[in-house]
N, C-alpha and C positions, 0 to 999 in steps of 0.2 A: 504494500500500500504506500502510498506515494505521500507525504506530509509537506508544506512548503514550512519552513523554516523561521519562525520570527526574528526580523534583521532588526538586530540591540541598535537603541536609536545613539546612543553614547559609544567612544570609540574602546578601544581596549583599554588605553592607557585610563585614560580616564573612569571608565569601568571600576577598576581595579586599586584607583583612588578612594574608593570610597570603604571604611574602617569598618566592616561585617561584627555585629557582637556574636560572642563567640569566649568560650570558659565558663567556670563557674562563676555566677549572678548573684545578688542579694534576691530571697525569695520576695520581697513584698517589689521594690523599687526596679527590679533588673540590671541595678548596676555591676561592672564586672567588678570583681576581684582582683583579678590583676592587677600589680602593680600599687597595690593600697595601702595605706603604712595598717599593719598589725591593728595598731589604737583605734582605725576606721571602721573596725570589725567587732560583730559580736557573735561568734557561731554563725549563722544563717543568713543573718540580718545586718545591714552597714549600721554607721552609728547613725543617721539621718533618720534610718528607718526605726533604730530602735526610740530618737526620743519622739519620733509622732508616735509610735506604740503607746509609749510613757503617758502622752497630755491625753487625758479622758476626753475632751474634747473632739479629737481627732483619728482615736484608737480604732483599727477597721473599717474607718471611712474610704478607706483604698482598699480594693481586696491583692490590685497586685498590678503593677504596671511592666509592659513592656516591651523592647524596641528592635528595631531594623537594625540601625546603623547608632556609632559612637561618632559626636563631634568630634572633628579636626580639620586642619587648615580648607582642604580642600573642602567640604563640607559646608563650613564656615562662608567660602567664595560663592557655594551654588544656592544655598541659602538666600545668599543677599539678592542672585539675577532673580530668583524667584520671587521671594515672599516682598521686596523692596522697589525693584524693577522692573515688576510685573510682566513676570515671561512666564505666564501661566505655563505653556508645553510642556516644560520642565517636570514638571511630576508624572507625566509618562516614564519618564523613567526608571522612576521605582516603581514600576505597578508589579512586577513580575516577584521579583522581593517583596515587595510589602504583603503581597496575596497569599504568596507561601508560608511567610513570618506568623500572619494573622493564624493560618490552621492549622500551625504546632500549638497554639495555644489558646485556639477559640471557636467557636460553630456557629452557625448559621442558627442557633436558639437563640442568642445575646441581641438584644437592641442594640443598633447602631447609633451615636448621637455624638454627631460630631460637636467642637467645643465651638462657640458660636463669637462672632467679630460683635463689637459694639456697634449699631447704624455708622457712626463719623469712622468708624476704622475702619471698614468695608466700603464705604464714599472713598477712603481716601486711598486703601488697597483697590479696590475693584474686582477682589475676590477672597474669599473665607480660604485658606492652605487646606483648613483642616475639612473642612467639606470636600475639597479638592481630591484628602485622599480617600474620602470614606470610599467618594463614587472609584475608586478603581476597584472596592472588594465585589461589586454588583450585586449587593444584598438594600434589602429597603433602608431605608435612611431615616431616622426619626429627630425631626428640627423640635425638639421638646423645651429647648433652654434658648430666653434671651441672654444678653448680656447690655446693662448699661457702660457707660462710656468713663472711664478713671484715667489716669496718668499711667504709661506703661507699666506693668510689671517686672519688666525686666532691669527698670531703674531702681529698684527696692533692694533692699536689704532681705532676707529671710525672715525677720521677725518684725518688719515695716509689714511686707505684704501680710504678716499672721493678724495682725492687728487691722487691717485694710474691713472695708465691709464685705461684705460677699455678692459680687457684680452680676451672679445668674439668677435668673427665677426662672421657674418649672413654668411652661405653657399652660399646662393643664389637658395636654389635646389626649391626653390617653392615660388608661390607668395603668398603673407602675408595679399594683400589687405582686405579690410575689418574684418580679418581672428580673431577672442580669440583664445587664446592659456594660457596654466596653464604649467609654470616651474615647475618640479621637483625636488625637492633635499632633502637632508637625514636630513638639519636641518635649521632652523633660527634662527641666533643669533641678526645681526645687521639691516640684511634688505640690505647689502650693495653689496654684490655678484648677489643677484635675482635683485635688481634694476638696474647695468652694466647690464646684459642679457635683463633684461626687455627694456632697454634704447635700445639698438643694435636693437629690434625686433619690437618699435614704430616706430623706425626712416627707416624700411624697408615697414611699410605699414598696420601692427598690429593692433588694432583698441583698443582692450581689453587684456592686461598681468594681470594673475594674480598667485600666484602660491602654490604648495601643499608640504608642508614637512613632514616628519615622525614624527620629533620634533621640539618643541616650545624651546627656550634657554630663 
């Protein structure tokens, strides 16, 4: 039988640029191990993950996050044509990866819900990344969460953004009861963005959050 070949839209080099996770993981976060000072470590758990475990607040709000690819330089570069200088096509190129990544560690049960732009961030991107990647898995999509509009996240401190209010609310367009659901977004750095979403979507009926990024920070 005859198959035509899917021609990789990316070259080799570049292909090959790009940092595959890969070792052993913290089980909540997905962060590797490698390379970690001992102290970052607790058995299973990095320290990050052990002190959201700690704050009652936040304990099990994540059931477990996890990624594609580890930031680095080059990563960092394809990042910015995307998410910054709006060359949407760009995310073709993970699709083939990111599909695969998803059904080591998810099904076709789990609610889709990608993490949602505030209206002025989306005016001003012209497209949501993280909806960008849900659509590559071609399972239904659930837009359940706004988001209002704040000062980057990514300008915060860790315990600036804990203290921040919590920028989603639940739509309401479905019930949630007993329901997993896997947040989409383009990256993890703190854990702090996917846990408000995550928190919004317990507190409607959710049973299991967990969620998929393209990359690990």
């Amino acid at each position: 039988m005859l198959t035509i070949e899917k021609v990789d839209c990316l070259c080799s080099k570049c292909r090959h640029a790009f940092m595959r996770m890969n070792g052993e993981i913290c089980d909540i976060c997905g962060r590797p191990f490698a390379g970690l000072e001992p102290s970052h470590r607790q058995g299973r758990l990095c320290a990050d993950c052990v002190r959201w475990q700690e704050d009652d607040e936040w304990k099990d709000v994540l059931t477990k996050n996890r990624s594609v690819y580890m930031y680095n330089e080059w990563m960092k570069e394809v990042v910015a044509l995307w998410k910054f200088r709006g060359d949407y096509a760009i995310v073709q190129a993970f699709q083939e990866e990111f599909c695969r990544e998803f059904y080591r560690h998810f099904d076709h049960t789990f609610l889709i819900v990608p993490i949602p732009l505030s209206a002025e961030r989306l005016y001003e991107r012209g497209f949501n990344q993280a909806k960008a990647l849900a659509e590559l898995l071609a399972l239904p999509i659930h837009d359940i969460l706004t988001r209002h509009h704040l000062e980057k996240q990514s300008k915060k401190s860790r315990r600036e953004r804990l203290r921040t209010e919590n920028v989603f609310q639940f739509s309401g367009k479905t019930s949630l009861q007993g329901k997993r659901i896997v947040l989409i977004d383009d990256i993890y750095t703190t854990g702090t963005t996917l846990r408000h979403a995550a928190k919004v979507l317990r507190q409607a009926g959710a049973t299991d959050i967990s969620s998929f990024t393209l990359i690990r920070s």
